[in-house]
N, C-alpha and C positions, 0 to 999 in steps of 0.2 A: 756575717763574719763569725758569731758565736756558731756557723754550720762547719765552717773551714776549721774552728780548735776543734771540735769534734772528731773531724776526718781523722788531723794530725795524731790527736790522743788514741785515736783507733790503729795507724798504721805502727806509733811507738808501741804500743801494745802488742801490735803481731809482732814486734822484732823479740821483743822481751819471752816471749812463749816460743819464737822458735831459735832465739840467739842469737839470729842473721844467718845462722849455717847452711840455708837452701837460698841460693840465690834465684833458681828458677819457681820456689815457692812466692818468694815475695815478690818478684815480675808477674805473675798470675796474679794477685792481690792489688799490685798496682793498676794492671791493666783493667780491673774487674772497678776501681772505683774511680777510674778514669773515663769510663763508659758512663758510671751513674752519675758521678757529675764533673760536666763538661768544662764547667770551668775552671775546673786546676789545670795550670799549665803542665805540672811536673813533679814527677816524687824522688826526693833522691835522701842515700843514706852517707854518711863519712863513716870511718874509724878513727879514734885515738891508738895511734901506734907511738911508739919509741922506739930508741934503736935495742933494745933488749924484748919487744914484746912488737915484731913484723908480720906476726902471724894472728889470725888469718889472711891479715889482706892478703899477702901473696897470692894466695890458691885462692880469692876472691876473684882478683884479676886475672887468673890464668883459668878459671872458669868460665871467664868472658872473654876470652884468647886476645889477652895482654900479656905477652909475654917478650924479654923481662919486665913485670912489674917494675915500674917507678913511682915516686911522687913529685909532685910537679906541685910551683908557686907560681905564682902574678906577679907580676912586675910592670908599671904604669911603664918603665922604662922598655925592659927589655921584652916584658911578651909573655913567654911561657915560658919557665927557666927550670931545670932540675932544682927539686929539693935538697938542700943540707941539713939532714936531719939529724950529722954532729952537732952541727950550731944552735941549732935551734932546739934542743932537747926532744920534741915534742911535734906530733902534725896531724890534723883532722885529713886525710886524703878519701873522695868520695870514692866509695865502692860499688854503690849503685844510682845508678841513671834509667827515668821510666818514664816518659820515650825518649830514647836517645836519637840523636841525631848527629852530623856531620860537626858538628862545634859541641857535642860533648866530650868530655876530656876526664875520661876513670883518671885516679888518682892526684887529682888537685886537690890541695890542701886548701881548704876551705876558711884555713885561720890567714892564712897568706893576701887574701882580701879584705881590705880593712874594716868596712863597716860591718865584715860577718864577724870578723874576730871582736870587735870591740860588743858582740852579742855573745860570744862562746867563752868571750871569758869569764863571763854572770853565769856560765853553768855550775850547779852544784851540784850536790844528792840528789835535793827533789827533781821531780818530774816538770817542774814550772817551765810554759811556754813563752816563748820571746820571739818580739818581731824585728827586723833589721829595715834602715831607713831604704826607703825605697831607691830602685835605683833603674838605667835605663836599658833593657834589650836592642838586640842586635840590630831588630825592626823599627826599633825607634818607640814602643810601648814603653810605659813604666809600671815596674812588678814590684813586687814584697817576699819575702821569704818568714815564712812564720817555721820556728824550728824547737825542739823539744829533747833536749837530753834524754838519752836511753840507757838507763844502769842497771846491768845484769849482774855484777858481782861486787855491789856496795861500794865500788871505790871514791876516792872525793871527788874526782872528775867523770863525767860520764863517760859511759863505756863504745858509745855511738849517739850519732846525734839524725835525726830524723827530719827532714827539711821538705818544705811545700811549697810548692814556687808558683805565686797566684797576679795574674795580669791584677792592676789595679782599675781595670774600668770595670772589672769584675764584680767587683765588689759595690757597684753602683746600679737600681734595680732597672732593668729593661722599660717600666714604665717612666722612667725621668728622662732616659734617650730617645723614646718614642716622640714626646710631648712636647722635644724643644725646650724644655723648663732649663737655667742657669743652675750651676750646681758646682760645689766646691768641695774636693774628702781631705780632711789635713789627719793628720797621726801624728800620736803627741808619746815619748817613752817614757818610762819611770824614772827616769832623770829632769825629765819637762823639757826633752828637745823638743820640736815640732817640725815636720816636714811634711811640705804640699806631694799630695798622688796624685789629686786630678782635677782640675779645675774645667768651667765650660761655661762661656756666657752666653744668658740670654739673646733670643733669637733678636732680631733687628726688625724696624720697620714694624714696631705694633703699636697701637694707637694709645699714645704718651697721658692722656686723660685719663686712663683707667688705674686702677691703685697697684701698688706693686706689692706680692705677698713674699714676706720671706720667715724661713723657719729654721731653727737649727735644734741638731740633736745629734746629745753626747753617748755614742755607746763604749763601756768600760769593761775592757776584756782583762786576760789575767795579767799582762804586762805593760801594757799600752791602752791607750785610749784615741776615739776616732770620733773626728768629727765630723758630722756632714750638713752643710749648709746647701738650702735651696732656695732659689730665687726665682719668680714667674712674673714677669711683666703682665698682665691679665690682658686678654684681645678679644674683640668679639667672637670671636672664633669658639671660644673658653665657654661658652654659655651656653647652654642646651635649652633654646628658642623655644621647642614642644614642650618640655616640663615646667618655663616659663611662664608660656600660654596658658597650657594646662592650669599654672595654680593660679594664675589670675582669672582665669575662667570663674576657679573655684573658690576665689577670694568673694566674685560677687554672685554667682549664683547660691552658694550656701548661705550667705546671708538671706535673701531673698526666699532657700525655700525654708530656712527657718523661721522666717516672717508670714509665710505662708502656713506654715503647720500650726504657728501658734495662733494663727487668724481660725484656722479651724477646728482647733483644740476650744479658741476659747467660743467659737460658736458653739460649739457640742457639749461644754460646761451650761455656758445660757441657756440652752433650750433643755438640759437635764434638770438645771433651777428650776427651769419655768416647770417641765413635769413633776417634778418632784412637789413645788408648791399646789400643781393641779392636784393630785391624791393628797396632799397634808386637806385642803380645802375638801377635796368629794370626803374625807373620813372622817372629819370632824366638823366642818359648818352643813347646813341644809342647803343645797340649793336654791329652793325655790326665794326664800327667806334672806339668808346670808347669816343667820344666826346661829349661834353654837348646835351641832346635834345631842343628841340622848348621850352617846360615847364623850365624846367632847366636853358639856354639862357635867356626866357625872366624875370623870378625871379631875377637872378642875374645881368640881367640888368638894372631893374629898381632900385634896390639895389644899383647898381655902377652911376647911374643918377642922384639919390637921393645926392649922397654923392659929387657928382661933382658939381650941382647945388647950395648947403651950399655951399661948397669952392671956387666956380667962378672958376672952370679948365674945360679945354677942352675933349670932350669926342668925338673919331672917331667911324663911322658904317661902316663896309664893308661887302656887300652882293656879293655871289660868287655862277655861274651857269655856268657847263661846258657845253661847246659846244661839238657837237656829240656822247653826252655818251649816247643818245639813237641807233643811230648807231651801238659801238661798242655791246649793250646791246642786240640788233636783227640778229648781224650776227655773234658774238663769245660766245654768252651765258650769263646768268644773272652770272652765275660763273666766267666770266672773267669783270662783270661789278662792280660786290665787289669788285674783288682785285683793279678796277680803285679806286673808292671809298676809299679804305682803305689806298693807295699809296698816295693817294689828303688829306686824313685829317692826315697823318705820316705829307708830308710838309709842309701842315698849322700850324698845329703845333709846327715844329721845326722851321716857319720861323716869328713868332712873338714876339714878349716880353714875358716874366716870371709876371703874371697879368694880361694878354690881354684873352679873353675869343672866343674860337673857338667852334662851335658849327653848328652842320647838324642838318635842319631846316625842311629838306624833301627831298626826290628823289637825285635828285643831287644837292641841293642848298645847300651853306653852310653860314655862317655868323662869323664874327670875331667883336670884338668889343672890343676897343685900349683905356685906361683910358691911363688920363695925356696926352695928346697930345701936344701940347702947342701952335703950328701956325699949317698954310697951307704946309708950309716948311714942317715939320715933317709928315704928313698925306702923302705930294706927293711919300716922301721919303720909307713910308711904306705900299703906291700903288703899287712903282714899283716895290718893293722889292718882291712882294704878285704874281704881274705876272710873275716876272722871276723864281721863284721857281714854280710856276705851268706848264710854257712853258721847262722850262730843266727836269722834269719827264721822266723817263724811263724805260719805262715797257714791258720786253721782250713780256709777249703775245697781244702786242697790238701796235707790230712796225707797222703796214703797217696802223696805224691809229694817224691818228694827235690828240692827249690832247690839248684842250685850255679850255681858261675858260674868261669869261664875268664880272667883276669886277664894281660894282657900291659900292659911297662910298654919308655916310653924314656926316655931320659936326655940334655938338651943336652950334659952335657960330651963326652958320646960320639959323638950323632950330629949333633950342628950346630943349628942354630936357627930352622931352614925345619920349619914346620909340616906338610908333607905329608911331607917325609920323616922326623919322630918318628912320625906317625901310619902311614907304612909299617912301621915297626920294631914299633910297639907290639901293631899286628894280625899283624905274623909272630909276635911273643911270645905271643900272645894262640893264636892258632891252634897253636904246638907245644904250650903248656899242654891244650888242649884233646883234642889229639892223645894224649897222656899220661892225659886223664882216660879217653877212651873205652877205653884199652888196663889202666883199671883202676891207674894208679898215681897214687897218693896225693899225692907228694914233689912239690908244689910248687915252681916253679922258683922262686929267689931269686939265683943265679950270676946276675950280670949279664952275664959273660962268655957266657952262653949264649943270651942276647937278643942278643948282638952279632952272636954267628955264624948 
């Protein structure tokens, strides 16, 4: 509808630019927007004449070989009746018709029709469009006429009025006729009449179960306002079965394969765990052993020295090298020299505190390292503890061979809190003990004083 004011305010506008004074101009302009859109029924113009101001129409109409010009009224009685246009002061007579046909009639006073006059007489200055209640063609359709004052030389009534004569099913879109859907247009004026143009009920025979949709929508034009109401009875017909399908397909396979991807997402997290745990293991415990490596040890040692050194607590090192495990290693096999190995870090192990950190450092050396110690006392105490659980080992493929092991120890309070220099101290400890054993003496160092020097 807002396409139809548009037309109109374009055709007032040609009249206004050219006066109306070619009449074959604005036939070519009609016919040109009657090609582009089909659905206007018709364009036509009037003039305001009086009996002191007949001109142009005359040479209007004898330009369209009406001669003599008349103007002609309606009459519900009589039909088509000459104008008196003594009487009535005043007469809109149309002067152009486009396309004309056999029942058009140049010079009808267009105010001599009621429901156009009760629109023409709302004309003023402005330009403002007005629509007239619908009413019914020769055929039996029912039209509207939307019409627009045309003032070219300021006076209070317009100087020509510009009229668009539009089927009213027109105005209703091709997809609502296609589809069968019910459908109502009412037009309401700036007074608040209201009058039905086109009504259409729903189709018949459709399965009464299904819900019924209806919508209405107001559109507000410059004078009037229209309303169009739809109603669809829904039928199966109304469904589109494949898109149906389709999304119930997709209802339960998306679920499905998103239970599937997360099933393999979350396998491929588990076995990235599991790898990831295999290198944290190869990088810092020993295999053979299970016990902390050199890297591993010495991280978490500095870590536990760091935090002894804040607190002022004592931190023991005990460094451990068995004697003869190259021996047994030469004459029963590196296979009987793992299970030594494996047998020595089980009771290292089980013979130190829950927080004391045991760890094979290389070859056969091992290292234990005792947070919280508190004196001399408690270090001697978890010396001797350390060799009697390595001298009681027993390992049947390695009776006819003596296990010992070489035991040097440091002490923070003694030598400071820097891990490479306890573990320099511990292996000078470690190495005079040793020195001691191969010379055959028994007596255990336990003088701390002699780890010192």
């Amino acid at each position: 509808m807002a396409q139809n004011e548009s037309i109109l305010s374009g055709f007032s506008a040609f009249l206004v630019g050219s006066r109306v004074a070619d009449i074959n101009a604005t036939k070519t302009y009609a016919q040109r927007m009657l090609t582009r859109y089909p659905h206007i029924l018709m364009f036509e113009v009037a003039q305001r004449v009086d009996e002191d101001n007949l001109e142009p129409f005359t040479t209007y109409l004898k330009e369209q070989n009406i001669n003599p010009p008349k103007i002609w009224s309606f009459n519900y009685e009589q039909g088509i009746i000459e104008h008196n246009l003594k009487a009535d002061g005043e007469a809109f007579p149309v002067i152009f018709i486009e396309p004309e046909s056999e029942n058009s009639q140049l010079g009808l006073d267009i105010n001599s029709i009621e429901f156009v006059h009760r629109v023409v007489k709302r004309f003023g200055k402005s330009d403002q469009l007005l629509m007239t209640e619908p009413f019914e063609l020769l055929d039996g359709e029912i039209a509207i006429v939307m019409m627009q004052g045309v003032n070219v030389s300021g006076s209070e009534t317009p100087s020509y009025v510009s009229l668009l004569v539009i089927r009213a099913e027109q105005l209703i879109p091709t997809i609502l006729k296609d589809k069968g859907w019910g459908f109502s247009l009412r037009s309401k004026d700036s007074n608040g009449h209201q009058f039905d143009l086109l009504r259409k009920d729903v189709k018949k025979n459709v399965v009464s179960w299904l819900p019924k949709l209806k919508t209405i929508d107001n559109i507000r034009l410059t004078d009037f306002e229209l309303t169009l109401e739809i109603n669809q009875q829904l039928s199966l017909e109304d469904f589109d079965w494949l898109h149906i399908l389709g999304i119930t397909v997709l209802m339960i396979v998306f679920p499905v394969f998103v239970l599937i991807m997360y099933r393999i997402h979350q396998g491929i997290e588990q076995q990235n765990s599991v790898k990831r745990q295999e290198l944290y293991q190869l990088a810092n415990f020993d295999v053979l052993t299970g016990l902390a490596n050199r890297f591993h040890f010495e991280d978490f040692g500095l870590r536990m020295l760091s935090t002894a050194e804040r607190n002022q607590t004592q931190v023991a090192l005990f460094f451990i090298d068995l004697n003869g495990f190259k021996l047994i290693n030469d004459n029963l096999g590196h296979d009987v020299g793992d299970i030594v190995l494996q047998h020595i870090a089980k009771t290292l192990s089980e013979s130190v505190r829950q927080g004391d950190v045991v760890a094979r450092i290389g070859g056969d050396e091992f290292a234990i390292l005792a947070d919280q110690v508190p004196s001399l006392h408690s270090l001697i105490s978890m010396l001797k503890k350390i060799r009697q659980a390595i001298a009681e080992i027993n390992i049947v493929e390695t009776k006819e061979y003596q296990i010992s092991g070489s035991v040097g120890f440091s002490y923070t309070e003694y030598h400071g809190y820097r891990l490479s220099e306890l573990l320099k101290m511990a292996d000078n400890s470690m190495y005079g003990e040793k020195q001691e054993h191969y010379n055959n003496n028994q007596n255990y160092r336990t003088d701390i004083s002699e780890c010192v020097s």
